[in-house]
N, C-alpha and C positions, 0 to 999 in steps of 0.2 A: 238327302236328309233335310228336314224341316225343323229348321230353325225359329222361337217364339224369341223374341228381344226387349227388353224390360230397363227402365231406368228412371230414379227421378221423382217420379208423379205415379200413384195411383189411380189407375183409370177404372171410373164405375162400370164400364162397359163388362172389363175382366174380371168386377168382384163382385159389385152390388147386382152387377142388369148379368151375371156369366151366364152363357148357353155353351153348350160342346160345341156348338157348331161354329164358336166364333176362334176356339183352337183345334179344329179336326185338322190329325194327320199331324201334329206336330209332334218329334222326335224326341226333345230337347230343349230346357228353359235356359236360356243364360242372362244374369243380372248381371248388371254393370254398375249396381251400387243405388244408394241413397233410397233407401225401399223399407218402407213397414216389414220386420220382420212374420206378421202374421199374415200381411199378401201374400210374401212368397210362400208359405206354408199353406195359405189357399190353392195357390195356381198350380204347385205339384203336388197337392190329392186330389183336387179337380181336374186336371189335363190326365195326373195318373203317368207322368214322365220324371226323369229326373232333371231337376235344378241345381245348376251349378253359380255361384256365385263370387265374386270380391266386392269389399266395401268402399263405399262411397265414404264423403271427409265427414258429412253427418252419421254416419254409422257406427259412433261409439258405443251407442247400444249394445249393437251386437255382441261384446265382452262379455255382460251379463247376460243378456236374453237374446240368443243366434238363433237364428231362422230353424226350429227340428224339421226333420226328414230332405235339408238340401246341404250341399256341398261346396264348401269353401273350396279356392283354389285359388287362395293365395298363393305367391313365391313357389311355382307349378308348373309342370308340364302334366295334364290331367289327358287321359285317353278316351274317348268313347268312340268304341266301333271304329280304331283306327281315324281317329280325328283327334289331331294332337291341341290341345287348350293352355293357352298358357296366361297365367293369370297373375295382375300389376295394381291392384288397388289401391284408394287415397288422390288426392289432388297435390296441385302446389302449395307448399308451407304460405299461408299468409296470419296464421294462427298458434293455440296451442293443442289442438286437438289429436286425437291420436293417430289418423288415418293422415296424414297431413307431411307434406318431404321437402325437403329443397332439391335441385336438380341433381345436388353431389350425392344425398339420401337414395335418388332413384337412381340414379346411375349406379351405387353400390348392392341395391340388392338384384340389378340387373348382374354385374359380375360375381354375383356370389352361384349365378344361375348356370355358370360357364359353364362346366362341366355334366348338367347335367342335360341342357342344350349340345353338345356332343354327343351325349347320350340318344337322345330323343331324335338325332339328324333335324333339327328345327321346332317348328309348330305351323300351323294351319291357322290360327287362329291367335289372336292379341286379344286379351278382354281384361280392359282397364273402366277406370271411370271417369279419370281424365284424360284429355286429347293429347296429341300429338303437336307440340308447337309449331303453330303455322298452317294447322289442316281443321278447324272448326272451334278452335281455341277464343276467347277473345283478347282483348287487352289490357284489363284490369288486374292487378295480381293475380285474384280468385281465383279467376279463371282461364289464366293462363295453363296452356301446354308444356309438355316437357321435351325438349330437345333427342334426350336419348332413347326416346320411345324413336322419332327418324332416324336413328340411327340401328336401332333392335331393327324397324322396317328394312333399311339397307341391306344390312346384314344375310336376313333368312328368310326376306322377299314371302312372308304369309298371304293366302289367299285373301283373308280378312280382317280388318283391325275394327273391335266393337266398340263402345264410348257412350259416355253418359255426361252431367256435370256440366253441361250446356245446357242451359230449357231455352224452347222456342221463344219463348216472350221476350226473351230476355236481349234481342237485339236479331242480328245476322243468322242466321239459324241456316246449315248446311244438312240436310239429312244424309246423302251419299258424298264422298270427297273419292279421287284419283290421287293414288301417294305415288311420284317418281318410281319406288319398288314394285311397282306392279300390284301394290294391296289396295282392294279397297277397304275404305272408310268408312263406317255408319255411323249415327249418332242414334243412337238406340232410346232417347228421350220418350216417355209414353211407352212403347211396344211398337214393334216391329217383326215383319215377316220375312227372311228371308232363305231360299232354297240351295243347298249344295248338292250337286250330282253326284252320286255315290262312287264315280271313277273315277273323280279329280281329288280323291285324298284316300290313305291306307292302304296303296298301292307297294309301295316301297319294299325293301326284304326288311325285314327289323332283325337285330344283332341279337348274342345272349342278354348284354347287359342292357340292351332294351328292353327286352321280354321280363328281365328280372330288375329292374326299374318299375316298368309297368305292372307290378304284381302289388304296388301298394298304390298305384294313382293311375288306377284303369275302371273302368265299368264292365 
């Protein structure tokens, strides 16, 4: 499965200069936030895939005016094709904005997920906008990481963690990171390509109460 990665920054390349050939083969949009709600509403009728997305801390927009024809996945375990998504948006409170938590904020709607992480035997996939404290984060409030994101890692060991909320200018700039739990780390800033083998995920048996979980957050 081919994976398109989005965050951040509007690139001419993907809206003003698009050609198909600069998304052939791609499966699957996923945003990691702070994104013109009419990009994305370009790049899935132009790619002609679906977009899945959570908000960046500038995306209070979105309340009134949400990206049509893509898919939130907030507070989520969202399925495609057996690729479990689960979706953490907003950054570190250094504000009053709405997309915006302090570490107890995220740690709570992390346990409100319990059960249905149970449900789902995990996820494949972590798609926040902010990092992982410690893995591409920087030092400044803003842009600080959250702690219990390494610990969600710990936990259920995802093939991949996506992230946004970082822009390269902006200092230290990691594109790929290695998390102790075996995930990697992207910084999906700009766009990104990245490919999963279709037998390293939706292998698994899935229960009833997965199957009937997944009848309202499946593709």
């Amino acid at each position: 499965m081919k994976l398109l990665l989005v965050a951040d920054h509007e690139e001419s390349r993907l809206w003003d200069y698009y050609q198909a050939s600069k998304t052939e083969g791609v499966d699957l949009i996923l945003s990691c936030g702070d994104l013109d709600p009419a990009y994305l509403e370009f790049l899935t009728t132009m790619v002609n895939k679906p977009l899945l997305y959570v908000r960046g801390n500038h995306d209070d927009k979105y309340e009134m005016r949400p990206p049509e024809g893509c898919i939130a996945v907030e507070d989520m375990v969202y399925d495609y094709y057996g690729l479990r998504i689960l979706g953490l948006g907003g950054s570190y409170r250094y504000g009053s904005r709405t997309n915006m938590y302090t570490e107890a904020e995220m740690e709570k709607r992390i346990r409100k997920l319990r059960n249905t992480l149970k449900v789902t035997g995990g996820f494949d996939i972590l798609l926040t906008h902010a990092p992982a404290l410690g893995y591409g984060d920087l030092e400044d409030l803003p842009h600080r990481g959250f702690d219990c994101f390494n610990d969600l890692l710990e936990t259920y060991h995802p093939m991949y963690m996506f992230h946004g909320h970082v822009h390269r200018e902006y200092g230290p700039f990691h594109r790929t990171l290695s998390h102790p739990s075996g995930t990697q780390i992207i910084n999906a800033y700009g766009s990104w390509m990245v490919e999963i083998p279709d037998e390293s995920f939706g292998q698994a048996e899935k229960s009833l109460m997965y199957r009937l979980y997944m009848r309202k957050h499946t593709y």
